[in-house]
Each structure stands twice: as C-alpha cells, then as structure tokens.
C-alpha positions in Angstrom: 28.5 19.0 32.6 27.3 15.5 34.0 23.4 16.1 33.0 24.8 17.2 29.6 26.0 14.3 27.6 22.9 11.8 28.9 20.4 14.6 27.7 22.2 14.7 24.1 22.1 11.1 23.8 18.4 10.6 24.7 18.0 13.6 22.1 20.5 11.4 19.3 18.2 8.0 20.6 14.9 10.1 19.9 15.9 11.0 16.5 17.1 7.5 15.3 13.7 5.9 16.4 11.9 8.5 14.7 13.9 8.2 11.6 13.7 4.5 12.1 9.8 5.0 12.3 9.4 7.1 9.4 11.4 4.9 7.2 9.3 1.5 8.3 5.8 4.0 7.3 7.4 5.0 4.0 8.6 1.6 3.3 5.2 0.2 3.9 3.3 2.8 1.8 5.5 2.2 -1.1 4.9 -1.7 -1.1 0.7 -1.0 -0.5 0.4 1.6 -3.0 3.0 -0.2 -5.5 2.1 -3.9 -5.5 -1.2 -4.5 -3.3 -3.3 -4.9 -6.0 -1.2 -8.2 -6.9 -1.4 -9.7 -3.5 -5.3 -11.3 -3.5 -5.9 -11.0 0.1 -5.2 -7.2 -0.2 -7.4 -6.4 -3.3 -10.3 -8.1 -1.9 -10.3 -6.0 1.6 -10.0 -3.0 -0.9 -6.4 -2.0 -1.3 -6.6 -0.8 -5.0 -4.1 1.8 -5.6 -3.6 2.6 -9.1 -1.0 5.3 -10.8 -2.9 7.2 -13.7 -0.6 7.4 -16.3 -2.8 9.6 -19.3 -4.8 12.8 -18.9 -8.1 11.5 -20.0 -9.9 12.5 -16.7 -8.1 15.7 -16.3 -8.8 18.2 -14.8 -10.2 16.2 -12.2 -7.5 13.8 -12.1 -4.5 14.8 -13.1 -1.8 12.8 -15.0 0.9 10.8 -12.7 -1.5 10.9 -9.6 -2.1 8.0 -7.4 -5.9 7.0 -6.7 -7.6 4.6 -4.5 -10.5 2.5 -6.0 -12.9 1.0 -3.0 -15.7 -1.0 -2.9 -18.8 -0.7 -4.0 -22.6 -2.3 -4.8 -23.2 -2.9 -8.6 -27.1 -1.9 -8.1 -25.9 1.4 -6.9 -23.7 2.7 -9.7 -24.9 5.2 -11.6 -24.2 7.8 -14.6 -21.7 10.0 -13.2 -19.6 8.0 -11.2 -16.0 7.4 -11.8 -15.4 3.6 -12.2 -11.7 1.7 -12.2 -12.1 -1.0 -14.8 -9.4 -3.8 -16.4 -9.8 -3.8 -20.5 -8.4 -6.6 -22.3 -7.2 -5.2 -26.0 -8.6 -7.6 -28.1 -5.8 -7.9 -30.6 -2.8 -7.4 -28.7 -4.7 -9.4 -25.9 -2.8 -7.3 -23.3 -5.1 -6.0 -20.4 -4.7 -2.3 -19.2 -6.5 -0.8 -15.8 -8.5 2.3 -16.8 -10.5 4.8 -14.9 -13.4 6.5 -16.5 -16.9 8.3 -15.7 -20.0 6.6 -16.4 -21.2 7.9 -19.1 -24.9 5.7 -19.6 -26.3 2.2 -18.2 -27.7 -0.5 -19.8 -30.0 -2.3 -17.4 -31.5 -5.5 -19.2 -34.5 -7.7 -16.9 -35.2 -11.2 -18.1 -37.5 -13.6 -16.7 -36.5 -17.3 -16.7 -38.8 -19.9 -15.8 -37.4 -22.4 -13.3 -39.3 -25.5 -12.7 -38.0 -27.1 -9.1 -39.5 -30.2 -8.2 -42.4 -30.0 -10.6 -42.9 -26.8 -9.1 -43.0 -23.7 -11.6 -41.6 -20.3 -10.7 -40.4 -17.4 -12.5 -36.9 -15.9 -11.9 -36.0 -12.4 -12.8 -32.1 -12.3 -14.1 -30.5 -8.2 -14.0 -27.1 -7.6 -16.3 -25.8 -4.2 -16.7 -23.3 -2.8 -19.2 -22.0 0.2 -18.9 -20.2 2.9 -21.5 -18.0 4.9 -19.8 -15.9 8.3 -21.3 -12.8 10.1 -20.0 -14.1 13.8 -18.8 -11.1 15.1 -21.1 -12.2 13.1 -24.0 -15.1 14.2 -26.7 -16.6 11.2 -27.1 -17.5 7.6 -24.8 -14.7 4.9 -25.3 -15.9 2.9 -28.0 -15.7 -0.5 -26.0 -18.8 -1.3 -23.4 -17.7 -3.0 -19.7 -19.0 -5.6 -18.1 -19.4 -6.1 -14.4 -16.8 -8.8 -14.3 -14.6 -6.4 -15.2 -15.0 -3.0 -12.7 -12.4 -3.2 -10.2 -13.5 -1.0 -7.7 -15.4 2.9 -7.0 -13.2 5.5 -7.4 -12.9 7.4 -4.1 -9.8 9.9 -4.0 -6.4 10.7 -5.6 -2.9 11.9 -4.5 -1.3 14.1 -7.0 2.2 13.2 -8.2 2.5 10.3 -5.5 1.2 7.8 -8.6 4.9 8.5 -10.4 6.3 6.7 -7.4 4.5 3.9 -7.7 5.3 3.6 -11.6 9.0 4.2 -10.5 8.9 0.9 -7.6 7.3 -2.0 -10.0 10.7 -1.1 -12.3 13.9 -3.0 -11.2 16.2 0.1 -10.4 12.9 1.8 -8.3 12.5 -1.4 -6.5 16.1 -1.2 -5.9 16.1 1.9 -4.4 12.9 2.7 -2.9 12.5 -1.1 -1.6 15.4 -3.3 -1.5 18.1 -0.5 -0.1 15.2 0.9 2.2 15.0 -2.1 3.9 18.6 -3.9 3.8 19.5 -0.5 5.6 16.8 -1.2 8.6 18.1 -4.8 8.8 21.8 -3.7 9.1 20.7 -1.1 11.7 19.0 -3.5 13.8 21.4 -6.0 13.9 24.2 -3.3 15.0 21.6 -2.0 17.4 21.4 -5.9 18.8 25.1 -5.8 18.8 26.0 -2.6 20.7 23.0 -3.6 23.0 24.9 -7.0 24.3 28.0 -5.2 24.1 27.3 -2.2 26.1 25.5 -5.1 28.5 28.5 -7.4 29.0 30.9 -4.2 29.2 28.8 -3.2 32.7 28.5 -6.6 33.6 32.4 -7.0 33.0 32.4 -3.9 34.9 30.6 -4.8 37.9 32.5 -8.3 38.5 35.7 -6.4 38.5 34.3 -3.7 40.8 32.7 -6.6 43.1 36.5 -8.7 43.5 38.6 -5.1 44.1 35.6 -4.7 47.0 36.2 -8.2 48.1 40.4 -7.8 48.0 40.2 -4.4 50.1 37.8 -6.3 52.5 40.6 -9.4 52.8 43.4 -6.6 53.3 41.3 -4.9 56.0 40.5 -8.4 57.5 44.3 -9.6 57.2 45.9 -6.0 58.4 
C-alpha cells in the first residue's frame, strides 16, 4: 500500500505535463497557421499558411484545406506549378490571396544602354508575367500577375485543418481556440507555483517542528 499512492501520483503528474505539452503545441500551431502571415519577420523566413476557401484547384486541393506556400526563385517557375498570389480587385480595391497553376509565361528581354562614366555598356532587363487558371476552372483567370505580387511556391496542404484557421482570425474562434487556450495554461501555472511553495513551506514547517520535539526529548533526557 505505501508504493501505491506515489506510483499513481507520478502517473496523474505524467499526464498533466503531457496535457500541458500538447495544449502549448496546439496553441502554437493555431497562432502560426492562423496569423503568421501578418507578422513580417514570419512571412519572410517562409511561414505562409493559407486556408483555401473555393474549389477552384480541386481535386488536388480540396476546399477548406490548409496549404503552406514556401519560397522559391522567380527564374525557376515554370508552366505547371501551383503559385500563391495576392490580387487586388480593381473596383472594389479589396485584395484577396489566391492559389492557381501556371498556366503560360511571358518572358520579355530588353536591352538598355547604360553609359557609366563615359563608359558605354549594354544591360539586359528580364520581366515575366504570368497567367495562371484554377485546375477546376475551364478557362485561365482573365487577370495576368506580376512578380510583385506571388507570395510564395506552393508545397503541400492539410485537408480540413484550413477551416480552423478561418474559424481563429474571427472573434468568438480567437476566443476559444486562443484566448481560453491560453488564460487556462496561465491559471494552471500560477496554482502549480502556488501548491509548489505550499507543499515546500508545509515540510519545512514540518521539519522545524520535528527538529524542537527532538531537541525537548533531548533536554528531558538531559534534565531526568
């Protein structure tokens, strides 16, 4: 019975961390899939997680999937790949991320004649546009892209993980999936600090009085 209850409670300890551990991971995963792409120093080192919200490049990507757009070299894109791009509706003037294929390349070559200190040289200049279609769509998107505007090389997707992601950016998803996430880790840890002095000044409180009942028995033995 003595090995019993310290073997349960390493078992209950165990858990909590894992839970604890789990929680931090999902928490985590939720804010870098959900809002990385508006903190700069994450979309430049490549965290560009996007939720697809239409089924223009089904079946390949489904709708409500999450995918993840890395980087890539301009001079190596070619007609076939899958691009992530930010339009800007002309009329509305409200910009939406989409992810097409490459459907064709423009690749334009002009020569530009630079004269540096009355020295003449010739400077080639390369622009590309691209058209891009939807593999679900019958025809290209009428609109062309510019580099400027390609966010990144599409590399993989998650199926269904992209609803999430919608669901955090609103207020009652941030509230649930963010805010109560975390306010419960914060409360946990400060009762965990709590019991932690407690239990400490409980064995310390412990000891003292253990240390003067030694020290009276020794003064009766001395005094007897």
């Amino acid at each position: 019975m003595s090995n019993e209850s310290p073997k349960k409670g390493n078992i209950f300890g165990l858990f909590v961390s894992l839970a604890e551990t789990l929680l931090i991971v999902a928490l985590l995963v939720i804010a870098v899939i959900s809002f990385g792409t508006r903190v700069p120093a994450l979309a430049r080192i490549g965290f560009n997680f996007f939720a697809v919200t239409s089924g223009s490049m089904q079946p390949k990507i489904p709708t409500g999937s999450l995918i993840y757009a890395g980087k890539y070299k301009l001079e190596d894109l070619k007609q076939g790949d899958v691009i992530t791009y930010q339009k800007t509706n002309p009329d509305s003037k409200q910009s939406s991320v989409v992810t097409h294929r490459i459907f064709s390349i423009d690749k334009k070559e002009e020569k530009q004649q630079t004269n540096d200190n009355g020295k003449k040289s010739e400077k080639i200049t390369i622009t590309y546009t691209f058209k891009t279609k939807g593999d679900a769509n019958s025809k290209p998107d009428e609109y062309t892209v510019i580099p400027g505007e390609i966010i990144g090389l599409y590399k993989w997707h998650l199926p269904v993980l992209g609803y999430v992601s919608i669901f955090a950016q609103q207020p009652l998803g941030f509230m649930l999936l963010v805010i109560l996430p975390a306010t419960i880790l914060i409360v946990w840890e400060i009762a965990s600090v709590v019991l932690h002095f407690k239990q400490h000044y409980e064995k310390k409180s412990q000891s003292e009085i253990e240390r003067l009942k030694a020290e009276l028995a020794k003064k009766d033995l001395e005094h007897a």
